[in-house]
C-alpha positions in Angstrom: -33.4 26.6 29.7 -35.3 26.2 32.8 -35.2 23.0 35.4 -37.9 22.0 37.6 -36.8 20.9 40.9 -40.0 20.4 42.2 -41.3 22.6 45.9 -40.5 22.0 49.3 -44.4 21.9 50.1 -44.7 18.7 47.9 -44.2 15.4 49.6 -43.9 13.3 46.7 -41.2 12.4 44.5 -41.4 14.5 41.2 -42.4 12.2 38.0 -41.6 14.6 35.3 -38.8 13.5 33.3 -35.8 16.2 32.6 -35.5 16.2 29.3 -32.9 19.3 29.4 -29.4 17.9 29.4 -31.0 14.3 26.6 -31.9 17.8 24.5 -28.1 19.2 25.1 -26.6 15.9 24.5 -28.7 15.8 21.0 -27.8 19.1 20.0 -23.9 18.5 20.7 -24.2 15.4 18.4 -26.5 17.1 15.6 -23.6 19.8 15.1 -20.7 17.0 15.0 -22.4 15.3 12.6 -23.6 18.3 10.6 -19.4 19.3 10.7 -18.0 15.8 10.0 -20.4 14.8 7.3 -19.3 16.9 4.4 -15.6 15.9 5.1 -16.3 12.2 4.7 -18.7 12.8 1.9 -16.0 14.5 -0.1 -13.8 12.8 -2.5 -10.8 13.5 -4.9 -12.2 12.1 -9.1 -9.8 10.0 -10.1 -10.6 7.8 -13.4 -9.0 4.3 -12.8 -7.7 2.1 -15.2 -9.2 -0.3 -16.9 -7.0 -3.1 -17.3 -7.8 -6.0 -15.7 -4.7 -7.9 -16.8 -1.5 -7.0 -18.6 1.2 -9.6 -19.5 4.3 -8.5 -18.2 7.3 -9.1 -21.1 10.4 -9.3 -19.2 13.3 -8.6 -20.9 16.8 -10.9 -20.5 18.3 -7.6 -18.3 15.9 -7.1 -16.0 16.1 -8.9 -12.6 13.6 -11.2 -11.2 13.4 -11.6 -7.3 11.2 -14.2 -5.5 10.3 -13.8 -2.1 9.2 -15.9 0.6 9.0 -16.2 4.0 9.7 -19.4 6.0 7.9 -21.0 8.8 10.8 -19.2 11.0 9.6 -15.9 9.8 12.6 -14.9 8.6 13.0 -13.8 5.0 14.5 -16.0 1.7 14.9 -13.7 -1.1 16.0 -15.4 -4.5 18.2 -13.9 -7.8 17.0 -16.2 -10.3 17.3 -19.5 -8.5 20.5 -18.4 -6.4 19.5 -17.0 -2.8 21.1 -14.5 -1.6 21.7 -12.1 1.5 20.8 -8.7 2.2 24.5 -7.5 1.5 24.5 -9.9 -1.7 21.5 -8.5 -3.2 22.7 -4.9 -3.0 26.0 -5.9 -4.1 24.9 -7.9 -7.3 22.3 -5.1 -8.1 25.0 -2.6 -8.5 26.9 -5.0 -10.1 24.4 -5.4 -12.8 23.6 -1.5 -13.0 27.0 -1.1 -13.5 27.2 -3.6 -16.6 24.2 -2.8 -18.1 25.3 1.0 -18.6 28.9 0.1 -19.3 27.3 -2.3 -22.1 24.9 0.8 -23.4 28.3 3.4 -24.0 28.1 4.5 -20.4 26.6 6.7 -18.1 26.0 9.3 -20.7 25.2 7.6 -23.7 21.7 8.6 -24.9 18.4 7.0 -24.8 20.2 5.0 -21.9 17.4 2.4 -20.3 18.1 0.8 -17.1 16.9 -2.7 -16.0 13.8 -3.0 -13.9 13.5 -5.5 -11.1 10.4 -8.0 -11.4 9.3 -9.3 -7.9 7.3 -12.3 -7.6 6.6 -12.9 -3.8 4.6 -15.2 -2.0 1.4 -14.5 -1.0 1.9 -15.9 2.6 5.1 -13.5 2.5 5.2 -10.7 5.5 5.4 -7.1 4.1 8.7 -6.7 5.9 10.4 -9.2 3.6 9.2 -7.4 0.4 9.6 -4.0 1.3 13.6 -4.8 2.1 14.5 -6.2 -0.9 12.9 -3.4 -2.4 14.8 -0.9 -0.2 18.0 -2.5 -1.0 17.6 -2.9 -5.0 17.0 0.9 -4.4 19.6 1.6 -2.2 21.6 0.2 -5.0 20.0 2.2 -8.2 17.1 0.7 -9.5 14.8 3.3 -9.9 11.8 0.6 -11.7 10.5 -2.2 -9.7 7.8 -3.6 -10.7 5.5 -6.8 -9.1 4.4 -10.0 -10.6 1.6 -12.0 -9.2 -1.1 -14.5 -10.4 -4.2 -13.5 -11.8 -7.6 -15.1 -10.9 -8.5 -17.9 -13.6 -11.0 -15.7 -16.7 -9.8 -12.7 -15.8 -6.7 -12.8 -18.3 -8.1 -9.3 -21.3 -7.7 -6.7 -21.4 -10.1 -3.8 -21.9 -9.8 -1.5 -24.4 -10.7 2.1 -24.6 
């Protein structure tokens, strides 16, 4: 590509526009775009659900945790109605592992089916608070935790396939 730089006999300024490096510049862009296109564009199928609501049934041996934060931020995590600590929490979830597979014939009985943990958490409720309780009821065992929240009003069927 050739630039014009205009003659040392010519007193006046050039007017010609160089359009070289706006041309360079284009052609830089069109091939990023032309690479990162396709990678956007591509996408993994995946068939959702569609359930737009399923009733949870809790069972009596499963464990239901509320969470909520406090205008402190510091985080209030409840077993049942009783709150408890960090420490307690992990120490009554292996407490109730433990009973619930003494109560089944042991740690070896067959079709043996642990307790899942039910969290119900605020919505206002930092990430933080949640995702400790749930490291601790895992740190003690529980390998099902599940999450309860509110539906919008109408939206309580379920679709059927």
């Amino acid at each position: 590509m050739a630039m014009s730089v205009g003659s040392a006999e010519e007193d006046s300024p050039m007017s010609d526009i160089n359009t070289t490096p706006l041309v360079d510049v284009m052609l830089v862009l069109l091939i990023i775009f032309l690479i990162t296109v396709p990678v956007v564009i591509q996408t993994v199928p995946v068939r959702l659900p569609k359930v737009v609501y399923e009733p949870t049934t809790s069972k009596p041996e499963n464990v239901v945790l509320s969470i909520r934060g406090d205008k402190a931020g510091n985080c209030q995590v409840f077993w049942g109605q009783t709150r408890v600590t960090a420490q307690e929490l992990v120490d009554r979830s292996v407490a109730k592992l433990k009973f619930e597979i003494a109560k089944q014939g042991g740690p070896t009985a067959p079709g043996l089916e642990l307790p899942e943990v039910h969290i119900r958490a605020d919505v206002d409720t930092p990430w933080r608070c949640v995702g400790g309780a749930m490291a601790n009821v895992a740190r003690a065992g529980f390998a099902r935790v599940g999450f309860i929240s509110q539906p919008d009003p109408g939206t309580y069927h379920v679709v059927e396939e």
